[in-house]
C-alpha positions in Angstrom: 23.7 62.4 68.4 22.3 62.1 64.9 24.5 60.8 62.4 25.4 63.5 59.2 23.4 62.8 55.9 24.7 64.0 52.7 22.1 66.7 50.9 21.8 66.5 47.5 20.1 68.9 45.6 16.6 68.7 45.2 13.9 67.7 42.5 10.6 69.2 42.4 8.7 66.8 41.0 10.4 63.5 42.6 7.6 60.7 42.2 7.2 59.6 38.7 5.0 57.2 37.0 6.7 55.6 34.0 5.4 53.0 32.3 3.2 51.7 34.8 5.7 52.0 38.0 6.7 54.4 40.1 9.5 55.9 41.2 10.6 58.1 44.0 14.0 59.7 43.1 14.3 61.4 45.7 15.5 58.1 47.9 15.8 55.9 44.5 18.4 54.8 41.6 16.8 53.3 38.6 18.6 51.3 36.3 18.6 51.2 32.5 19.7 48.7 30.5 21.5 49.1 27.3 20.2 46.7 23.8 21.4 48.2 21.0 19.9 46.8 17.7 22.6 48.1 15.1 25.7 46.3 13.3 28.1 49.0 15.0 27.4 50.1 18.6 30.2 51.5 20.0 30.5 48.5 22.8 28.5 45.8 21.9 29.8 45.8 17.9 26.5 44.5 16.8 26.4 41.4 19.5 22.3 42.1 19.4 21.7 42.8 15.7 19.5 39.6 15.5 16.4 40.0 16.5 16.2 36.8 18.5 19.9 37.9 20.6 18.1 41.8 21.0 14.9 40.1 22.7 16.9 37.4 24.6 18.9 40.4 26.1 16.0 42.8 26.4 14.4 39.8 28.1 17.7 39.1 30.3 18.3 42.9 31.6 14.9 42.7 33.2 15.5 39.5 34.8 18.6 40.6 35.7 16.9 43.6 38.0 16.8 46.6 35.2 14.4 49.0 36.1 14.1 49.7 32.5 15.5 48.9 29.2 16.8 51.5 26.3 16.6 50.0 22.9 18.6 51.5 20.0 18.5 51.2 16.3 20.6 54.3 15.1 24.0 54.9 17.0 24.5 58.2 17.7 28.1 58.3 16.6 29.0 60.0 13.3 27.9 57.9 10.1 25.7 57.0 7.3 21.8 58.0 7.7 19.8 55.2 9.0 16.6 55.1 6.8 13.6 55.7 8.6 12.2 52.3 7.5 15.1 50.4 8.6 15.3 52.2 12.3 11.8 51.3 12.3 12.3 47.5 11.5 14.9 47.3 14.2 13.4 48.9 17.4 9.4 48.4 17.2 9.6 44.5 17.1 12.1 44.4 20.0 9.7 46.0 22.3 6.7 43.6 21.1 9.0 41.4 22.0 10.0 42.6 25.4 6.7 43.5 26.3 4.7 40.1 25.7 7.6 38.8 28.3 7.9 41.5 30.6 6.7 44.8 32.1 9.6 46.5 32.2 9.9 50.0 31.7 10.7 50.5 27.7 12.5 53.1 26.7 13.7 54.2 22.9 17.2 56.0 21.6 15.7 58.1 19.0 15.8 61.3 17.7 13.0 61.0 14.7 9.6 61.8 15.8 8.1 59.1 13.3 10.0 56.2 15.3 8.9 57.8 19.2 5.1 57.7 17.8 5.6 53.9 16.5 7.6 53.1 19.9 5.1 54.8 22.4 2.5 52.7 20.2 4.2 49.5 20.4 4.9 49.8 24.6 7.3 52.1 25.1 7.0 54.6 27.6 10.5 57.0 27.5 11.8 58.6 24.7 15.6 59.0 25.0 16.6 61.7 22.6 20.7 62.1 22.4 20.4 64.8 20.2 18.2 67.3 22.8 15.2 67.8 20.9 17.1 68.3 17.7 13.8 68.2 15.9 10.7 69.4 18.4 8.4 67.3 16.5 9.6 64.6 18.8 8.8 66.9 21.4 5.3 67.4 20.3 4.7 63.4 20.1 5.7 63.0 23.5 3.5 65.7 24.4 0.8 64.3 22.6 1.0 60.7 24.8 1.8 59.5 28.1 5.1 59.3 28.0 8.5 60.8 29.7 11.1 62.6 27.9 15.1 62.4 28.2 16.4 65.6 26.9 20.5 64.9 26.6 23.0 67.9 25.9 24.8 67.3 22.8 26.1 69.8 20.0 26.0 68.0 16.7 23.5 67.3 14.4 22.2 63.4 13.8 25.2 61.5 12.7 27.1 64.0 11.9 30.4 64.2 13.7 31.7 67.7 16.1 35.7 67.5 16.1 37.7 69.3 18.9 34.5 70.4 20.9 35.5 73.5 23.2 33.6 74.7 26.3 34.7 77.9 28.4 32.9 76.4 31.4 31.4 72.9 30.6 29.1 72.4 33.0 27.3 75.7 33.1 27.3 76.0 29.2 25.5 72.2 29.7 23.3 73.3 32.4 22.3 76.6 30.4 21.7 74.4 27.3 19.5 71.6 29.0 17.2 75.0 30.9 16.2 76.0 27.2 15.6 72.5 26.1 13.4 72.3 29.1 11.7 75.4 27.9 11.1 73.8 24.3 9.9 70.8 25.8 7.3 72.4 27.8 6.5 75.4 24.7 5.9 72.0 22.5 3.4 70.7 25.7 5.8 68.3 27.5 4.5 69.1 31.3 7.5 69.0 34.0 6.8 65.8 35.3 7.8 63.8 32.2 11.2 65.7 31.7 14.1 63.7 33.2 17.6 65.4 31.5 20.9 63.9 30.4 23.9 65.8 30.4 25.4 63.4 28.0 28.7 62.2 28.9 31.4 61.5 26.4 28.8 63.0 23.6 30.2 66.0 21.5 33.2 66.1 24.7 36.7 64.8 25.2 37.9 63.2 28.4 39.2 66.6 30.0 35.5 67.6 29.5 33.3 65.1 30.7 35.8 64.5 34.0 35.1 68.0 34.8 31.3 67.5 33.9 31.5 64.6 36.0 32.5 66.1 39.3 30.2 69.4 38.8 27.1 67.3 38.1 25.7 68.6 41.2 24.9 71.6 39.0 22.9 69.8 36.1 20.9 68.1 39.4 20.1 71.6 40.9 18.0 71.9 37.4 15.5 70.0 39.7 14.7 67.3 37.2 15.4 64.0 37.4 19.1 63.6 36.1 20.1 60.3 33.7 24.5 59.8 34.0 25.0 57.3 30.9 28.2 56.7 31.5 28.7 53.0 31.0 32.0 52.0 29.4 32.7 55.2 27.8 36.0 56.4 26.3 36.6 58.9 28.9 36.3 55.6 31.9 39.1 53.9 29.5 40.8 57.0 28.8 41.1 57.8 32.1 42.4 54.0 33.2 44.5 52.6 30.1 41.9 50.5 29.7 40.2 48.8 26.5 36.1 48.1 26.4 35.6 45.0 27.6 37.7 46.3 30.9 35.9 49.1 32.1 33.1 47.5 34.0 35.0 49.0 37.4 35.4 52.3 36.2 32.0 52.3 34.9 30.6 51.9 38.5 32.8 54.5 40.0 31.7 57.1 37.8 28.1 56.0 38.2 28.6 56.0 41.8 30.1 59.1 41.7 26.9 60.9 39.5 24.6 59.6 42.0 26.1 60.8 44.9 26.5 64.2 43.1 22.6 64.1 42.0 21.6 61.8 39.7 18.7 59.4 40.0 19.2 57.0 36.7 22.0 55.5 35.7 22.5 53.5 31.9 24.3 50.6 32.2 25.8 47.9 29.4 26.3 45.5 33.2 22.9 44.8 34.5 23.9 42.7 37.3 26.7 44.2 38.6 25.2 47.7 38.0 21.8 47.0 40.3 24.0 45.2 42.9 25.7 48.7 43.0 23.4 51.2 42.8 21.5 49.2 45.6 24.5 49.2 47.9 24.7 53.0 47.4 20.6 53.5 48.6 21.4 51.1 51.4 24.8 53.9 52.4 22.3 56.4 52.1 20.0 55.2 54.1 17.0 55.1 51.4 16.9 51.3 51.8 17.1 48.3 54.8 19.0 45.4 54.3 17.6 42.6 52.6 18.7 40.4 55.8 20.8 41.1 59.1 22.8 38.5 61.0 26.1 40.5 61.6 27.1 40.9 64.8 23.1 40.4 66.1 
């Protein structure tokens, strides 16, 4: 008698090449790291300002088994303007950095077309864009290159911050949202297989929200894209626990956990380590993946 396999809703474009590697989501879990160039990320609270501590850890992730690494110079949390010069100064040296050590897939957190064409230049391959094509001149400069596209749901503008956010149906106002970004992306000349979308957890939602968000991710999935469940140390994990920052590592990897099995394909984590060992175990449950050794019982 054969054994009962989940289904999980499918993506029409599963095998990706990104930066050189390639991926088949459909039995696969990438993991991206998290370096965060800025005085005042929310978790890290400016750990890898320094240049030196941003490559070291850049370096570090990919040693440590990330599939790819996201590099950050302007949080996304409400706040003073970056200048473009700055954001510039703290990202593209990070990936020559990375880069002359590894191969990793690079990825950049930016929502400015100028810093994506300087990035993709540089050696990075993804453009992570939090604010879902805010401006579709990033769009356009993805189009223009090689390189994949993360569209992420979010409401507010750059910096700028959205109090008491309210959804009648959260999920399918996020789903509806992501399907036009998609349409933008491809109107600006982003073809389907570089689109991989983010239905942005904790961003422009309280806890309630991205709980409920959480458990109906099977409905962003069913976009057919490759879905990206950034959920790593998140207010809504330590709302949902009691639990302060540097304690959420477990609740982190439930709710990844918990995304993948409902759909998604990529999960952003702060914990490299931990994280792979994680998502690996959940391939191996699914069956996508054979033991690295077997002496059990044999």
């Amino acid at each position: 008698m054969t054994a009962p396999r989940m289904v999980l809703p499918p993506i029409a474009l599963p095998v990706r090449s990104i930066g050189g590697h390639m991926f088949d989501f459909s039995r696969q879990i990438a993991v991206m790291a998290i370096v965060n160039r800025t005085p005042d990320s929310f978790f890290d609270q400016g750990r890898t300002f320094a240049l030196d501590r941003a490559v070291a850890a850049a370096v570090q992730a990919a040693a440590d088994g990330a599939d790819w690494v996201d590099i950050g110079g302007a949080p996304f949390a409400p706040g003073p303007e970056i200048a473009l010069a700055d954001e510039l100064d703290r990202v593209i040296p990070v990936i020559e950095g990375l880069r002359a050590e590894s191969d990793v897939v690079i990825s950049v957190d930016t929502f400015r077309p100028e810093v994506a064409a300087a990035a993709i230049e540089a050696g990075a391959s993804v453009i992570n864009d939090t604010t879902g094509i805010h401006d579709p001149r990033l769009a356009e400069v993805v189009a223009d290159s090689g390189a994949t596209l993360i569209i992420t749901h979010s409401l507010a503008e750059p910096r700028h911050p959205y109090p008491r956010p309210q959804y009648g149906d959260v999920a399918g106002e996020i789903a509806a949202f992501l399907s036009k970004r998609v349409d933008l992306a491809r109107a600006c000349g982003v073809p389907d297989e570089r689109i991989i979308l983010d239905p942005g957890h904790d961003l422009n939602k309280n806890t309630r929200q991205t709980l409920e968000l959480t458990r109906r991710f099977g409905e962003i999935a069913a976009l057919g894209f490759p879905t990206l469940a950034a959920v790593s140390n998140k207010d809504f994990v330590g709302e949902s626990l009691g639990r302060e920052k540097p304690d959420r590592l477990a609740g982190s990897l439930a709710a990844a956990t918990v995304s993948v099995l409902l759909g998604a394909r990529i999960v952003r984590m702060h914990n490299v380590a931990s994280s792979v060992d994680a998502m690996r175990m959940v391939e191996a449950v699914l069956g996508w993946r054979e033991p690295v050794f077997e002496t059990h019982n044999l």
